[in-house]
N, C-alpha and C positions, 0 to 999 in steps of 0.2 A: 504494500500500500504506500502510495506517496505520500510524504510529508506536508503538514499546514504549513502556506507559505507566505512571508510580507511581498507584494509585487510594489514598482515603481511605478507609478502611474499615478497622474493626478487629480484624478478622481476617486480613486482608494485614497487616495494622503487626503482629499477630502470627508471620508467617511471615517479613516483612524483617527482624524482629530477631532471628529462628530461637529462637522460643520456641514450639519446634515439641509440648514435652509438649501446654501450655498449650492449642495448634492444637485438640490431637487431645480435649484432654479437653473442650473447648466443643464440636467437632464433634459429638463422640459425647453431649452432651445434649442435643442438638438445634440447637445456634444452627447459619442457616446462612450457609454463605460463600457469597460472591457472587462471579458470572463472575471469573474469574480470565485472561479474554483479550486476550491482548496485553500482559500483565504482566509488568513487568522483576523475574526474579529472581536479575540476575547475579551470581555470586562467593557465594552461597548457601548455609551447610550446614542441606539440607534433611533431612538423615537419620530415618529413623521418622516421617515426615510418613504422614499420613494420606490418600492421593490417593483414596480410591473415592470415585466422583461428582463431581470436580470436574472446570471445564470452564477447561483449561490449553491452549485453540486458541489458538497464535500469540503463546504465551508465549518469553520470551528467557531463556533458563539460561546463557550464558556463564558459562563457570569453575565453577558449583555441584556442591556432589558430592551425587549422588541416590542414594549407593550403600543396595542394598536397599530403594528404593521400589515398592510396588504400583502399576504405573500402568493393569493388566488394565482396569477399570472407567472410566477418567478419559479424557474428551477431550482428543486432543492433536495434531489434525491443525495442520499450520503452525506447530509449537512448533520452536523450535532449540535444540541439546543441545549446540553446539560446544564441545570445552575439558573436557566436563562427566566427572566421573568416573560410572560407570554398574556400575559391578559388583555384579550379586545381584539388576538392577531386572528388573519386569516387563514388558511392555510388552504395549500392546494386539495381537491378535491380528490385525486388521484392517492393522497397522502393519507392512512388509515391513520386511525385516533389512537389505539393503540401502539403506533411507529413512534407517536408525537409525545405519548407518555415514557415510553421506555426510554427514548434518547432525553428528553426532560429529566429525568429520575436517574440512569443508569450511565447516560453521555453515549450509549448505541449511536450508530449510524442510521438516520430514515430512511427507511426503503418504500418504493413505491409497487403497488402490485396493479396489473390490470384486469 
């Protein structure tokens, strides 16, 4: 399994330092963010982040609070939530409820089934 990685890019240096307005207001004029997989976002407050479209496969959230994040649209199979506070979020549809407890509780990887 590969390792959680820091990438260079300035729209991740945007979300590590949770200048998540800033995120959403580049997003929505078009700049785009790049894969976001395997990306360390531990201890994170990601709140109002902007997630439609992004591809957060086999990202690491220890400790971050996602509360009231959109995640409907966003890739997130193999992402771990462990630790993470989640209240209000949405999650993908594809994404079973018990994936979302075990990686919550246990730091599992979410798996998607069809």
């Amino acid at each position: 399994m590969e390792k959680v990685k820091i990438i260079d890019h300035p729209m991740y240096q945007l979300l590590r330092d949770e200048k998540i307005e800033e995120f959403n207001t580049r997003k929505g004029q078009g700049e785009a963010a790049p894969s976001f997989e395997l990306c360390d976002f531990r201890g994170l407050d990601l709140r109002g982040l902007d997630a439609h479209g992004l591809d957060l496969r086999g990202a690491y959230f220890r400790g971050a609070d996602l509360r009231g994040i959109n995640f409907e649209d966003t890739l997130m199979e193999g992402a771990s939530i462990a630790a993470t506070k989640i209240s209000g979020c949405l999650f993908p549809k594809a994404l079973p409820a018990d994936e979302i407890i075990m990686s919550l509780t246990h730091g599992t990887r979410m798996r998607y089934f069809p």
